[in-house]
gemmi code that builds the backbone of each chain (N, CA, C; Angstrom):
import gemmi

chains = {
    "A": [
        ("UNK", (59.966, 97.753, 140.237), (61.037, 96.859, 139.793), (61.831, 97.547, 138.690)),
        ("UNK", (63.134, 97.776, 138.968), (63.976, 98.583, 137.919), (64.576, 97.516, 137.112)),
        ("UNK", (64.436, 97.320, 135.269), (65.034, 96.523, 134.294), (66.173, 97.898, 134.033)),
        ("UNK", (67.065, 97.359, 133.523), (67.754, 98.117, 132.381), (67.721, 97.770, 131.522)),
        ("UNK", (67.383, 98.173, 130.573), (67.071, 97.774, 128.879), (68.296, 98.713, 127.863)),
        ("UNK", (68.740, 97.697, 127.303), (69.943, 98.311, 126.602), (69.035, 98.532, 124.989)),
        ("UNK", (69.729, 99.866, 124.573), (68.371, 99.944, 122.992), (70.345, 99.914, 121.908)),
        ("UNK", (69.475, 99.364, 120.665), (70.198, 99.587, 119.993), (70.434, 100.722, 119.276)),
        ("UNK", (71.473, 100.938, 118.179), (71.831, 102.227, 117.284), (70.243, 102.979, 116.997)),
        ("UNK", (69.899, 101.939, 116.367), (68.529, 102.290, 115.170), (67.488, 102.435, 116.300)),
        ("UNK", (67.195, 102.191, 117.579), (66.412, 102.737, 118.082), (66.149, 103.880, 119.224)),
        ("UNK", (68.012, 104.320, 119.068), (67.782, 105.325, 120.008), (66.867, 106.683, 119.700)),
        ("UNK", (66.723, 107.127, 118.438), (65.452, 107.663, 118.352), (64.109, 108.012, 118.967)),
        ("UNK", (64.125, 107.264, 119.316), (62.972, 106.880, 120.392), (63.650, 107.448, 121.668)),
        ("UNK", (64.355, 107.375, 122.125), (64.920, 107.426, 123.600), (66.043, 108.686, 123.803)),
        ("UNK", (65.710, 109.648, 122.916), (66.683, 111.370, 123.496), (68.276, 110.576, 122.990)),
        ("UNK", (68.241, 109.269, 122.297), (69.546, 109.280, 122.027), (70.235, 108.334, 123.202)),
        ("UNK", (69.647, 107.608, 123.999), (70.385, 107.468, 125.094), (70.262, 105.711, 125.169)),
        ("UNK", (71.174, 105.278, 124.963), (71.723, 103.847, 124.735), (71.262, 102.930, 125.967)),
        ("UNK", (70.710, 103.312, 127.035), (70.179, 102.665, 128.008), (68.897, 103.517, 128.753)),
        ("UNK", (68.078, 102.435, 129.080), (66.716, 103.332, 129.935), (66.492, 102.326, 130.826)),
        ("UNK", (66.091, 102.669, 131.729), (64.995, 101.948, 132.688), (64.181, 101.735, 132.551)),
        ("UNK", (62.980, 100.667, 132.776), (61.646, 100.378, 132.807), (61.395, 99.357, 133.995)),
        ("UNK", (59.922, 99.482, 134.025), (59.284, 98.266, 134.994), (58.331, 97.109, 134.633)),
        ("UNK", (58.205, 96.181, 134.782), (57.592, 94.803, 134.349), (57.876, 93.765, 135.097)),
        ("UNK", (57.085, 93.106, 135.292), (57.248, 91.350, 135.869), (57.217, 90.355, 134.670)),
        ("UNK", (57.039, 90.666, 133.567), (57.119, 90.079, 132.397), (57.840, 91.269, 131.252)),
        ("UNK", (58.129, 90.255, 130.147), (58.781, 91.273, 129.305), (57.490, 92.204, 128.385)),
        ("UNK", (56.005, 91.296, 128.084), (55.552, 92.362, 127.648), (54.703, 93.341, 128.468)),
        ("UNK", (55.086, 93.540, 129.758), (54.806, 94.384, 130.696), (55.620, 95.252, 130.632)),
        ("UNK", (56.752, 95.130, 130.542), (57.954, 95.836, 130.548), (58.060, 96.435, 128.837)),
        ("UNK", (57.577, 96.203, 127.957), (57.364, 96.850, 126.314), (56.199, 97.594, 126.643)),
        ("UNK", (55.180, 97.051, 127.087), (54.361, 98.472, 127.276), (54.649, 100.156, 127.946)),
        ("UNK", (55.379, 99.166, 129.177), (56.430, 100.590, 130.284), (56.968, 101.376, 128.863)),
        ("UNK", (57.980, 100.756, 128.616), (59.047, 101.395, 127.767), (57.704, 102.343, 126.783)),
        ("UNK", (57.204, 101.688, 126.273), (56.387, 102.127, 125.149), (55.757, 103.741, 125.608)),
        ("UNK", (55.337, 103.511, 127.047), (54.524, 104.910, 127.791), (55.748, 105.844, 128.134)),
        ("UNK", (57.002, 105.425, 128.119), (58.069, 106.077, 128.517), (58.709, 106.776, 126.861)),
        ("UNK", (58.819, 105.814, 126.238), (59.229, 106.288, 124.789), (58.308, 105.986, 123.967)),
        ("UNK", (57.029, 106.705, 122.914), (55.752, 106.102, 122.493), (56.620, 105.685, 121.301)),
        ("UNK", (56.090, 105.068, 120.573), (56.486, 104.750, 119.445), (57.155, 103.011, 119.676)),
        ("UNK", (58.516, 103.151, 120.496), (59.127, 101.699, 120.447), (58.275, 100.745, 120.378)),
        ("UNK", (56.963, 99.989, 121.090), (56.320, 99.368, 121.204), (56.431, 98.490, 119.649)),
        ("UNK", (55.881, 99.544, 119.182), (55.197, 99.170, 117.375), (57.201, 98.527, 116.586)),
        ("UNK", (57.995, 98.810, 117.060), (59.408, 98.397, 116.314), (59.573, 97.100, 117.372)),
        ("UNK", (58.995, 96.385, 118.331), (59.309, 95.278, 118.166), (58.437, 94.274, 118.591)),
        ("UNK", (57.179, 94.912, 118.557), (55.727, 94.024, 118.388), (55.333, 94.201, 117.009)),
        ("UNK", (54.809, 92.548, 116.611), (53.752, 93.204, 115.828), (52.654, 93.113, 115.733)),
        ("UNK", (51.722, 93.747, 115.128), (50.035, 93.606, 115.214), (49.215, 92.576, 115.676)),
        ("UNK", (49.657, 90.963, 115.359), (49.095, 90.687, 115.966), (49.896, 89.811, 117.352)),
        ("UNK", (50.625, 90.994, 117.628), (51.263, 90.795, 119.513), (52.108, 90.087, 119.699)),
        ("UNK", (52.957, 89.243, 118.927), (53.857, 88.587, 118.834), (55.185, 89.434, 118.931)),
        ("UNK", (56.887, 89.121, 119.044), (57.995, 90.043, 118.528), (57.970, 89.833, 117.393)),
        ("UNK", (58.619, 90.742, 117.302), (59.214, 91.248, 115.485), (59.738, 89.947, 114.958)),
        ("UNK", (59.668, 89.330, 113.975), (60.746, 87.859, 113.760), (62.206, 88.352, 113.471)),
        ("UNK", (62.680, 89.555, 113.415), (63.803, 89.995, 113.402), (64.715, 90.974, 114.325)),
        ("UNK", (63.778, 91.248, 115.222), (64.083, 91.422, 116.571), (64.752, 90.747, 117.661)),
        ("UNK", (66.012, 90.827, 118.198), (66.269, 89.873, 118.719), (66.016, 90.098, 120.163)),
        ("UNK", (65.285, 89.832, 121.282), (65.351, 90.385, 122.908), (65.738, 89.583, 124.006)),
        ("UNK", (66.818, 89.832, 124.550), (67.785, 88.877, 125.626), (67.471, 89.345, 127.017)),
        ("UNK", (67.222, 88.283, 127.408), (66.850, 88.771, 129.707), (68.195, 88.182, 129.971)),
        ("UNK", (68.724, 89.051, 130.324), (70.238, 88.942, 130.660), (70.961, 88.320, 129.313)),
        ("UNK", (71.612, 86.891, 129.550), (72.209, 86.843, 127.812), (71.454, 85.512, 127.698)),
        ("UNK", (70.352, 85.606, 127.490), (69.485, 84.236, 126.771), (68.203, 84.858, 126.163)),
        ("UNK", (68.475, 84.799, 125.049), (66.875, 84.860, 124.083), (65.843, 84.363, 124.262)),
        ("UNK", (64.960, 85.747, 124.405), (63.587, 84.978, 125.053), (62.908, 83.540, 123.657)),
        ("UNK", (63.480, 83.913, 123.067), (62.488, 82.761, 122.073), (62.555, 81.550, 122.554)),
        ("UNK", (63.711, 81.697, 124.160), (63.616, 80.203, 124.248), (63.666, 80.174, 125.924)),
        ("UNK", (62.631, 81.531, 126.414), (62.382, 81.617, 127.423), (60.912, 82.076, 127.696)),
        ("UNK", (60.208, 81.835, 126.538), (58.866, 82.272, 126.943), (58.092, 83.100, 125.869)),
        ("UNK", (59.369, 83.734, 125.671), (58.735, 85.304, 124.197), (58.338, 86.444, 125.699)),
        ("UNK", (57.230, 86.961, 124.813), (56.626, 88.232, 125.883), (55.875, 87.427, 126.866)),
        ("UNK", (55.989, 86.041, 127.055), (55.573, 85.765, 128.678), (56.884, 85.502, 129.624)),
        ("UNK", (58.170, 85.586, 129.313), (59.472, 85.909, 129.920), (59.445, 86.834, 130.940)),
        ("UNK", (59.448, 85.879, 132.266), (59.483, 86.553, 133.641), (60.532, 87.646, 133.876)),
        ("UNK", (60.138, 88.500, 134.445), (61.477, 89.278, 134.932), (61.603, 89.425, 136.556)),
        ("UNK", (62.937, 90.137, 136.685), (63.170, 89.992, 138.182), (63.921, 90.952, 138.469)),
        ("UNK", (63.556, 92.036, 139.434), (64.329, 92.884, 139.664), (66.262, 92.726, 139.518)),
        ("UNK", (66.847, 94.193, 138.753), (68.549, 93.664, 138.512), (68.386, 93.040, 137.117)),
        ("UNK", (67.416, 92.560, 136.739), (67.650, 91.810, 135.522), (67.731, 92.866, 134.374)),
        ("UNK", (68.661, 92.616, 133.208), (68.998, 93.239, 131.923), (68.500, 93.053, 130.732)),
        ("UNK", (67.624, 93.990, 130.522), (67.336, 93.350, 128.876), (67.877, 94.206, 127.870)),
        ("UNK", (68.528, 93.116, 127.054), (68.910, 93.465, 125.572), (68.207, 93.677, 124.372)),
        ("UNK", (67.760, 94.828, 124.138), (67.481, 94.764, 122.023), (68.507, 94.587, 121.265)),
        ("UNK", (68.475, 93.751, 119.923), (69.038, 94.209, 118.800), (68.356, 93.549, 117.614)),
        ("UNK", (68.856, 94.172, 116.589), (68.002, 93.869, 115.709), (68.866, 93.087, 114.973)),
        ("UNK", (67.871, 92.147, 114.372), (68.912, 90.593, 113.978), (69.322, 91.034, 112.369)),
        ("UNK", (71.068, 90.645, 112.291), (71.819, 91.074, 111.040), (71.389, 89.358, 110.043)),
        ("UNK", (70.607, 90.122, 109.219), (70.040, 88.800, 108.613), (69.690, 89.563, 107.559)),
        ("UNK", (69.857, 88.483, 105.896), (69.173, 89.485, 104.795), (69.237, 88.222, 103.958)),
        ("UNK", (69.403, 88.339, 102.492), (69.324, 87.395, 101.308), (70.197, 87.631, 100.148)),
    ],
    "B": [
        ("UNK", (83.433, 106.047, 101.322), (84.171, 105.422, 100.662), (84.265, 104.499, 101.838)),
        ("UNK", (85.035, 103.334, 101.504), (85.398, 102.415, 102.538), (86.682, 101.983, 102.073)),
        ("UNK", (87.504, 102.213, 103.202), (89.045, 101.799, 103.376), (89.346, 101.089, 104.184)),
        ("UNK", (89.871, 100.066, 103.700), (89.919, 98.596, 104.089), (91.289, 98.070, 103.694)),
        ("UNK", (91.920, 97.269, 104.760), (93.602, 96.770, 104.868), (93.362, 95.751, 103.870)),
        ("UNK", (94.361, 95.295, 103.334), (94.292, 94.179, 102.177), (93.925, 93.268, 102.800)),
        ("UNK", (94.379, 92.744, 104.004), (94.638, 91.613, 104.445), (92.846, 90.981, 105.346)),
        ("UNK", (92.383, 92.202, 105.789), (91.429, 92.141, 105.821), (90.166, 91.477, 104.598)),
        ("UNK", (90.289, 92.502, 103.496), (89.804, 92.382, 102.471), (89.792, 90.933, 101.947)),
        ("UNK", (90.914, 90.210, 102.254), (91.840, 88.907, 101.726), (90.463, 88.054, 102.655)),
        ("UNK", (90.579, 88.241, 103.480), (89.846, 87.390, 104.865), (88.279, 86.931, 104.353)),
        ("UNK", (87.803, 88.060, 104.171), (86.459, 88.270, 103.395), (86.091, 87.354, 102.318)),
        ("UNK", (86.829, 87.812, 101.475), (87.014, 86.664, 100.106), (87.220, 85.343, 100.248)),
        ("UNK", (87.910, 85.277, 101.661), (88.355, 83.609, 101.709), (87.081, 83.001, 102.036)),
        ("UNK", (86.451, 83.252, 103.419), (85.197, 82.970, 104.182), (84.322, 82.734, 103.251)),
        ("UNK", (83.624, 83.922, 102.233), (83.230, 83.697, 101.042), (83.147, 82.329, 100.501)),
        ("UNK", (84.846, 81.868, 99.895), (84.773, 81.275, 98.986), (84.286, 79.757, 99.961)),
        ("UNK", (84.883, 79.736, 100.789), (84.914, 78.773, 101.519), (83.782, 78.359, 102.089)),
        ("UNK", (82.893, 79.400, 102.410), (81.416, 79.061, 102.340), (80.253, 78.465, 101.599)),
        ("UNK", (81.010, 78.535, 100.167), (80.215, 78.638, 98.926), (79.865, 77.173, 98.883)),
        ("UNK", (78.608, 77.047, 98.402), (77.394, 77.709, 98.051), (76.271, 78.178, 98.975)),
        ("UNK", (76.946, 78.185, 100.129), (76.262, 78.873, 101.491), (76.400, 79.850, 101.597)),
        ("UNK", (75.701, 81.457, 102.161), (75.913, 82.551, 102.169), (77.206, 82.642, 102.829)),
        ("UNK", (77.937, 83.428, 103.566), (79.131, 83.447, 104.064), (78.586, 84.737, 105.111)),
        ("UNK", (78.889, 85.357, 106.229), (78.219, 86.595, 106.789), (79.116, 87.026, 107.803)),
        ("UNK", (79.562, 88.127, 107.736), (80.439, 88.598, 109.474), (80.977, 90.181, 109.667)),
        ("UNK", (81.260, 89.929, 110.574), (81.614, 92.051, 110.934), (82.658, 92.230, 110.890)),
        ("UNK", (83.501, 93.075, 110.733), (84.983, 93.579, 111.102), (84.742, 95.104, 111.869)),
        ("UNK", (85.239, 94.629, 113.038), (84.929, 95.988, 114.140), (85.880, 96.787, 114.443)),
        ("UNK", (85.596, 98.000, 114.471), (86.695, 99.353, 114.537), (86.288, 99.917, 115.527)),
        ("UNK", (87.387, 101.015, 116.123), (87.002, 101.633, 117.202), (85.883, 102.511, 116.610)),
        ("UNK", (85.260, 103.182, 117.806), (83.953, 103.728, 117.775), (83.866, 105.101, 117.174)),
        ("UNK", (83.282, 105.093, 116.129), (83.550, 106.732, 115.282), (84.968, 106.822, 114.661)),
        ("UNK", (85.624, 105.829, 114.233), (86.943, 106.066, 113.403), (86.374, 105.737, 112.014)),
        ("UNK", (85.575, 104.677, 111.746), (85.457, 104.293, 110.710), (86.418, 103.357, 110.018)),
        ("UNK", (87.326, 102.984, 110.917), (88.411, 102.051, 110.067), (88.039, 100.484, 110.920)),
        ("UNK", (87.877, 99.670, 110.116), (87.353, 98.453, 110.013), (89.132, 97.647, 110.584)),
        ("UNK", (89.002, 96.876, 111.784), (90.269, 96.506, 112.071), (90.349, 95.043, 112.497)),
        ("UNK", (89.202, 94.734, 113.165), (88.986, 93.422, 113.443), (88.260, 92.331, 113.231)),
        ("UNK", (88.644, 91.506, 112.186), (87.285, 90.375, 111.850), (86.870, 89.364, 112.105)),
        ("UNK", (85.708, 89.206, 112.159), (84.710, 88.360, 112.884), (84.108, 87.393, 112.203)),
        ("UNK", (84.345, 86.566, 111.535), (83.207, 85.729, 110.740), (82.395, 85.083, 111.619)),
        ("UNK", (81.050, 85.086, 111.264), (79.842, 84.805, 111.592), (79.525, 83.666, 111.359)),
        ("UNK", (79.053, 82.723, 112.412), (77.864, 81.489, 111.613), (76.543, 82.343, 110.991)),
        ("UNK", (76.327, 81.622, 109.624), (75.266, 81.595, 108.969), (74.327, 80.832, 110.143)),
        ("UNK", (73.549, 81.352, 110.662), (72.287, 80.299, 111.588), (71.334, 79.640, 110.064)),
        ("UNK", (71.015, 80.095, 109.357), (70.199, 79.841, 108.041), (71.117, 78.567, 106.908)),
        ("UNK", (72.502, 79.012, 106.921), (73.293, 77.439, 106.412), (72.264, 77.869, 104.883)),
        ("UNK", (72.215, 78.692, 104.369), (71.087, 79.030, 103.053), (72.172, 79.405, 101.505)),
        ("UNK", (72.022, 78.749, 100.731), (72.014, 79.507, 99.367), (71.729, 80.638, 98.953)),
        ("UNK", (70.663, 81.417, 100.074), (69.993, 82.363, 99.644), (69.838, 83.357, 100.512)),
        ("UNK", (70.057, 82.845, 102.218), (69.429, 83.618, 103.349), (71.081, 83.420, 104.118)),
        ("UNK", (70.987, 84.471, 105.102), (71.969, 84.495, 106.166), (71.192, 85.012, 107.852)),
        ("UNK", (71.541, 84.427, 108.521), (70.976, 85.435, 109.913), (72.314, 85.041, 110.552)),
        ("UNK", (72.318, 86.160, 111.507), (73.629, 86.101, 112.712), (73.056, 84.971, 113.650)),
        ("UNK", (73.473, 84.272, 114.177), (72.952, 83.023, 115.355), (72.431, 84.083, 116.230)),
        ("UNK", (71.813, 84.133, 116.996), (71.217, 85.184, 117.975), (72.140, 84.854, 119.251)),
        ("UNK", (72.603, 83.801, 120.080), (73.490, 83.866, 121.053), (75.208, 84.377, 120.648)),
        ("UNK", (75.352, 84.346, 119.243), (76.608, 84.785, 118.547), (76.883, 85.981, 118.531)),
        ("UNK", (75.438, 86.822, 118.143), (75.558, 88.030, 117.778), (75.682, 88.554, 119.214)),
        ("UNK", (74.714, 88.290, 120.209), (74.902, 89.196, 121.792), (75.936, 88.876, 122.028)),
        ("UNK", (77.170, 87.962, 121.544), (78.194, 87.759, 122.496), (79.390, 88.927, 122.116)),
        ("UNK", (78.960, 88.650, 120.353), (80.258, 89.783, 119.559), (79.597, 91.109, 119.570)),
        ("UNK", (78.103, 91.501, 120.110), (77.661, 92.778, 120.224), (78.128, 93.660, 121.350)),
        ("UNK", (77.725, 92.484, 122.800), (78.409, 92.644, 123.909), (80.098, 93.326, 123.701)),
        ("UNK", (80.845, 92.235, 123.184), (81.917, 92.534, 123.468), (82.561, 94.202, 122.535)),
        ("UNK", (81.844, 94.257, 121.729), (82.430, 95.332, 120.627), (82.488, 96.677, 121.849)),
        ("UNK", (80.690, 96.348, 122.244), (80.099, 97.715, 123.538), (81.400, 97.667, 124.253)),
        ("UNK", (81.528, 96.551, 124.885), (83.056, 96.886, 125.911), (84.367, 97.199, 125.737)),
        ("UNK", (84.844, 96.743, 124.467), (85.821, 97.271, 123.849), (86.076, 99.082, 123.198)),
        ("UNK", (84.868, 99.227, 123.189), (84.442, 101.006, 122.890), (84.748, 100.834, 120.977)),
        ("UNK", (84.435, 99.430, 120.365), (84.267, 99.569, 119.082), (82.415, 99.386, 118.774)),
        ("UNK", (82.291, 99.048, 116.889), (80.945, 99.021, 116.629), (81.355, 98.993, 115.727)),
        ("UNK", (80.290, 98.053, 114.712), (80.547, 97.048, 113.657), (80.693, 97.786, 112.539)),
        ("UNK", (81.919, 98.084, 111.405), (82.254, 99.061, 110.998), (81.849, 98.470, 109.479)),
        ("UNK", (81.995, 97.245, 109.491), (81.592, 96.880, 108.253), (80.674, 94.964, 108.761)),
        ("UNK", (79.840, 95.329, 107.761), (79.113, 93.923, 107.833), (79.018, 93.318, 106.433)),
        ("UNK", (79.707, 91.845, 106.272), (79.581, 91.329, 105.131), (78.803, 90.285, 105.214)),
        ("UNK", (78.147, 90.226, 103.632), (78.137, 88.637, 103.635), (77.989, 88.701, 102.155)),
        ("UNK", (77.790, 87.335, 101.672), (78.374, 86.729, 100.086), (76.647, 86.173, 99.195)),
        ("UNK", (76.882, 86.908, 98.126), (75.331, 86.231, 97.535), (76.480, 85.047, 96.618)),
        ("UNK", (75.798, 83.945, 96.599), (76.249, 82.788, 95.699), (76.140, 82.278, 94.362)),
        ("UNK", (74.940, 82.947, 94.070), (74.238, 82.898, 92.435), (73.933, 84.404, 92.021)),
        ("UNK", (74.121, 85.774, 92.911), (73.776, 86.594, 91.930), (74.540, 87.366, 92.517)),
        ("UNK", (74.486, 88.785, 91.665), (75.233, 89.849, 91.819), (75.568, 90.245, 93.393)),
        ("UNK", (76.665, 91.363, 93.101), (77.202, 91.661, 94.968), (76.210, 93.203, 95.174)),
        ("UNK", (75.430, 93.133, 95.087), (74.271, 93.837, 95.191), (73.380, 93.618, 96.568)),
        ("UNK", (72.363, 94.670, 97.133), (71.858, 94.716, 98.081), (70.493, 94.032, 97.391)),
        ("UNK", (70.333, 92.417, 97.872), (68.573, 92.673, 97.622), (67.718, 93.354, 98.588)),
        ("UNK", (66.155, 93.150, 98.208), (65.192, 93.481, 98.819), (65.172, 93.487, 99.859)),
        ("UNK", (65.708, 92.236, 100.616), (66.176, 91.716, 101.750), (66.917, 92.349, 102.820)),
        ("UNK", (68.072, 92.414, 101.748), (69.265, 93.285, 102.597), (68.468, 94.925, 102.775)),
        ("UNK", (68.316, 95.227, 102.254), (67.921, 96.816, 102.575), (66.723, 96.753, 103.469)),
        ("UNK", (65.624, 96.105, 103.826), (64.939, 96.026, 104.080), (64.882, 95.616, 105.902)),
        ("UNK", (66.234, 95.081, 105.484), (66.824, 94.111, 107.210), (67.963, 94.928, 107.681)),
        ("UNK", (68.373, 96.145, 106.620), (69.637, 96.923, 107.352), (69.502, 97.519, 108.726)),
        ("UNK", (70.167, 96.955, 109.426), (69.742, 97.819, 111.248), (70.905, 98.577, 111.700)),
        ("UNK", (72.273, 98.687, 111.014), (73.250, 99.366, 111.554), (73.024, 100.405, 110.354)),
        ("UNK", (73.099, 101.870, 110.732), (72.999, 102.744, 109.575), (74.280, 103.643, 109.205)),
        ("UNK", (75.141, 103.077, 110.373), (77.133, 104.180, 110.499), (78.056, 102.441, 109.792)),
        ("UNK", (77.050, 101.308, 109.174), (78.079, 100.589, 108.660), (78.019, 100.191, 107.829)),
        ("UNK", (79.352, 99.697, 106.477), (79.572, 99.851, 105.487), (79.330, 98.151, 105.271)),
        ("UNK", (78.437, 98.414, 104.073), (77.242, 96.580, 103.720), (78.483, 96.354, 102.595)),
        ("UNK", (79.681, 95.160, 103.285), (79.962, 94.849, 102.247), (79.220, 93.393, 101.367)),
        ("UNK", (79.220, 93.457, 99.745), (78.623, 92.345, 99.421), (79.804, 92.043, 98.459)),
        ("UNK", (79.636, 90.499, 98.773), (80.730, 89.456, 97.764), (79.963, 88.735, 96.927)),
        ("UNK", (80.093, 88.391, 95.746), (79.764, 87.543, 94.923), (80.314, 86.068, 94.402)),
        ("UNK", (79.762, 84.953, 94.634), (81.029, 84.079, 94.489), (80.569, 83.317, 93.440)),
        ("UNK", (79.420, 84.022, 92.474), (78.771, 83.101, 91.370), (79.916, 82.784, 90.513)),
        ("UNK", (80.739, 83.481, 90.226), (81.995, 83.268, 89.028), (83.127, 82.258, 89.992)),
        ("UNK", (83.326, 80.965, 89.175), (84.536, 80.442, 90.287), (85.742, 81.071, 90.103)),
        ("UNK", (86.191, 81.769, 89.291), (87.304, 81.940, 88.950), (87.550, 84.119, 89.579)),
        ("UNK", (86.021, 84.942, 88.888), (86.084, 85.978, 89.826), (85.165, 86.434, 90.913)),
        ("UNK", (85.519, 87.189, 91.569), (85.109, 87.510, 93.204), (84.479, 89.148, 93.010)),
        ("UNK", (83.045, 88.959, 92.495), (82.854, 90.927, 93.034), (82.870, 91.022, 94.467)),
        ("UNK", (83.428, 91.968, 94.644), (83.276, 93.083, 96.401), (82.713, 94.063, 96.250)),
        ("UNK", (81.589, 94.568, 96.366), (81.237, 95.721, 96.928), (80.682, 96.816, 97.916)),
        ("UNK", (80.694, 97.890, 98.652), (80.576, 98.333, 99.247), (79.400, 99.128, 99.122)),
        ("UNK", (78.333, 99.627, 99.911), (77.804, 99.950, 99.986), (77.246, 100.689, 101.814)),
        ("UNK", (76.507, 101.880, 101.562), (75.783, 102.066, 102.739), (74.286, 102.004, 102.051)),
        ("UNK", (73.392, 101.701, 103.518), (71.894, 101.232, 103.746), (71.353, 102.339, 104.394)),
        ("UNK", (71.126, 103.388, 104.425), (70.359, 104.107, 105.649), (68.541, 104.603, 105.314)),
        ("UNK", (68.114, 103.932, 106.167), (66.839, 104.419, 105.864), (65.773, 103.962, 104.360)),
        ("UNK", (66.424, 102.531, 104.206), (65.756, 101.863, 103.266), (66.251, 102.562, 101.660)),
        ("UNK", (67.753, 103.357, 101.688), (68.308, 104.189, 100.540), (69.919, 103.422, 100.604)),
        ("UNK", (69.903, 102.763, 99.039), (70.950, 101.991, 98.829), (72.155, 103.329, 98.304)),
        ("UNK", (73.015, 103.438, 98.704), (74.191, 104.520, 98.095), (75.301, 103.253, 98.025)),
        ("UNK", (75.826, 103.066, 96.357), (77.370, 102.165, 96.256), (78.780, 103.445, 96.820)),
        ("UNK", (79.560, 102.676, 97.482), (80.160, 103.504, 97.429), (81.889, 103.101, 97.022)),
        ("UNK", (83.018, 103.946, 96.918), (84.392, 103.520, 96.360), (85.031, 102.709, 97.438)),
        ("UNK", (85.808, 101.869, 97.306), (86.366, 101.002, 98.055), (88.397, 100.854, 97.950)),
        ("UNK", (88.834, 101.545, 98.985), (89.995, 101.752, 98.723), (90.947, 100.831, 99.824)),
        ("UNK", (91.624, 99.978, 98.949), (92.287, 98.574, 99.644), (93.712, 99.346, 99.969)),
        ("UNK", (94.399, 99.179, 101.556), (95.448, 99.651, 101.989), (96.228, 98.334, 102.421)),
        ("UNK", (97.570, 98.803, 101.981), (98.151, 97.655, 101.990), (99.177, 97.940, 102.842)),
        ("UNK", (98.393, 97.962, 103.755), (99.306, 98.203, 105.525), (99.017, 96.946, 106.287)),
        ("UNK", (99.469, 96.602, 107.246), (99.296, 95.866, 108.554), (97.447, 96.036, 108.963)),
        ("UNK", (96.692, 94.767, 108.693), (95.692, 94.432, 109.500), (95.626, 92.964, 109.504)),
        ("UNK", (94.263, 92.439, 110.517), (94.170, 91.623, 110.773), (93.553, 91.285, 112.248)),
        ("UNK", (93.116, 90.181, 112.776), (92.580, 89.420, 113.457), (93.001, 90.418, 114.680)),
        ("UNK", (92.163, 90.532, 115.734), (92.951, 90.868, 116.635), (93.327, 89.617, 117.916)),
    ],
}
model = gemmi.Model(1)
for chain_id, residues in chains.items():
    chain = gemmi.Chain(chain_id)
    for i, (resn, *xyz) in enumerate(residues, 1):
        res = gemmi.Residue()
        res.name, res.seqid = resn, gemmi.SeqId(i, " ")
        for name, pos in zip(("N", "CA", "C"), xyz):
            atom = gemmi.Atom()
            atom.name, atom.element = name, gemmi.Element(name[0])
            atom.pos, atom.b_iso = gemmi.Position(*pos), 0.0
            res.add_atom(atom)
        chain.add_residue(res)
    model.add_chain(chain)
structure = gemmi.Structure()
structure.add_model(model)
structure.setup_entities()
């Protein structure tokens, strides 16, 4: 199953620089592990320890935020798009 | 440095004031790698805070989306502290995720004056930087 996962500025690092990758998953945290074995490191920038997303992470399956589609139990479906970004929020 | 149209600049300050005593928060987007800040965006505060700001999360994918398609990227990101200095807190540096954009901060504790300042965030390293107001043609697009 091919996702396209769009990465943001701050995490192309991880990814040769390259603003979009592919991965595979039937869920989204199936699809963070992919990415994770594909680029090591990402995993840990938008999980955290104990397995939840980042609370400042924002991750969209197509244009709806999973926080209100499941989190990392957010089905996926082949064609489908996922978005990172990281949420512009401070004090 | 950050060079910024008056009228722009004007925009900022208003949102600000007009927000107050709520944070105030938003982008002004330039084409991609120019560095000139051309189009502004004010943001809902999702937080509605004295103290806190977040982008709404369906707000931000919509004006993130569109910047990607336009071939801009958020050249400057503001928002307004209400009781203290136009300074980066803990917060802000800590939550910076764009590292090519210029953190502007407003102050609206004084009713009568308005600090602006500019700053870059990269890598958890606050640098202030000069802020030079052009008094050419900008604005909304």
């Amino acid at each position: 199953m091919a996702i396209a996962v769009r990465i943001p500025t701050i995490l192309r690092n991880y990814t040769g620089g390259e603003k979009q990758v592919e991965a595979n998953g039937s869920s989204l945290a199936s699809l963070i592990d992919d990415l994770d074995a594909k680029h090591p490191g990402l995993k840990g920038r938008l999980v955290t320890d104990d397995g939840s997303l980042h609370r400042f992470v924002n991750v969209y399956v197509n244009d709806e935020d999973v926080r209100f589609t499941g989190a990392l139990d957010t089905g996926l479906s082949d064609g489908d798009e996922v978005t990172i970004l990281p949420a512009v929020a401070g004090g | 440095m950050l060079t910024i149209p008056r009228a722009l600049y004007d925009k900022i300050v208003a949102h600000a004031r007009a927000d107050h005593p709520d944070e105030a928060c938003g982008v002004i987007a330039g084409p991609a790698g120019s560095d000139r800040p051309e189009r502004f965006i004010a943001m809902m505060n999702a937080e509605r805070s004295p103290t806190f700001y977040r982008f709404d999360s369906a707000e931000q994918f919509r004006v993130w989306r569109e910047m990607d398609d336009n071939d801009e990227e958020p050249v400057v990101i503001y928002h307004s502290h209400t009781a203290t200095e136009a300074y980066p807190s803990r917060t802000d540096i800590s939550l910076a995720s764009e590292p090519d954009a210029h953190y502007v901060l407003v102050s609206t504790r004084d009713p009568e004056e308005t600090e602006f300042r500019s700053f870059r965030i990269v890598d958890d390293v606050v640098t202030e930087e000069e802020i030079r107001i052009s008094e050419t043609v900008g604005g909304e697009a």
